[in-house]
N, C-alpha and C positions, 0 to 999 in steps of 0.2 A: 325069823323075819326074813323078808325078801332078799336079797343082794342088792336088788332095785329100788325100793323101797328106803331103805339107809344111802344109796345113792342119791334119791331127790333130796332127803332132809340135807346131807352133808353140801351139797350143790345150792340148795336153795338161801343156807344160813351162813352171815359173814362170818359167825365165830365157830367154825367148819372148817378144818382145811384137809386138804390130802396130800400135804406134802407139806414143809417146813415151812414155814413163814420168818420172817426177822425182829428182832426183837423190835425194835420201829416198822409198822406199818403203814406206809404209803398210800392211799387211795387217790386217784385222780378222778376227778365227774369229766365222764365224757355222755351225759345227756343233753338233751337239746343245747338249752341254754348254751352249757358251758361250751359245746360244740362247735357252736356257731363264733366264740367268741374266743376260741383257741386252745381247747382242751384237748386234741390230739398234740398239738405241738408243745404242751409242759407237758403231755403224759412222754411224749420222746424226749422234753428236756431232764427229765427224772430218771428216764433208763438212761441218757448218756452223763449224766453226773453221779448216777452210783454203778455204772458199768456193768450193771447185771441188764436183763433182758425181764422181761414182765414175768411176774409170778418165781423168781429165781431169787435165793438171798445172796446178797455180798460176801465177801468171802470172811471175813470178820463177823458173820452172824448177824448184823446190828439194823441191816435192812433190809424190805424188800417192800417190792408194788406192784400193784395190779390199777388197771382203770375200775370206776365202779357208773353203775348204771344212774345214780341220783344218790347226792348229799344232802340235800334239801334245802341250798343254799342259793339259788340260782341268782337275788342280791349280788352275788358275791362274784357270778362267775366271770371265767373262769377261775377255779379252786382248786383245792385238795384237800384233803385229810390225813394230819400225819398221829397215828394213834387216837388222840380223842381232841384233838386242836383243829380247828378250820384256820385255814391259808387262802386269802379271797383276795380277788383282784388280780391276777397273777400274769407276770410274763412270762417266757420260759429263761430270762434273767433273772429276776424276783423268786423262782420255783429253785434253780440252783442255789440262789441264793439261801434263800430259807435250810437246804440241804445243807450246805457249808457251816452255816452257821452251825447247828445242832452239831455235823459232825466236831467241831470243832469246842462245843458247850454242853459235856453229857449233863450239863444242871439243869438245862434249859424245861422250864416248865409245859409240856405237852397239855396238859388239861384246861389250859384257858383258851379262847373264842378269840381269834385275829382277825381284822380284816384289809 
């Protein structure tokens, strides 16, 4: 198979990576919506509350983030995605906050819909 060919699939698919991810995955919607309504500034409120830079894990393993093109949430925006949980309505207070919380609550249920 191609070199290139394994390059678009890994590129094209969220559950793909090329490099380590953390065990909490982070997503931030920076599309329209969420855009216009402050998704660049909780995608910087999330690099500066877990101190890594986009696409980098923390040094404890337990996170990392990237922005993503559509959550499908735009209800909601500005969002995120942490693992399989939606976080809507967000400040980049309320984005730390939800980050704090979890670090602080490894029980905290990820798989239920917030908003």
């Amino acid at each position: 198979m191609a070199p290139a060919k394994v390059y678009g699939v890994v590129t094209f698919y969220d559950l793909f990576h090329q490099r380590p991810v953390g065990h909490h995955r982070v997503r931030v919607c920076t599309n329209l919506s969420c855009a216009l309504r402050g998704g660049n500034e909780i995608l910087a409120a999330v690099g500066g509350k877990l101190g890594v830079h986009e696409d980098e894990v923390t040094a404890d393993g337990r996170f990392s983030y990237t922005h993503f093109e559509c959550l499908g949430a735009c209800e909601q925006a500005p969002m995120m995605m942490i693992n399989d949980r939606y976080h809507g309505n967000l400040t980049p207070d309320t984005a730390a906050a939800v980050l704090a919380q979890l670090e602080t609550n490894l029980d905290t249920d990820l798989n239920k819909t917030e908003s």
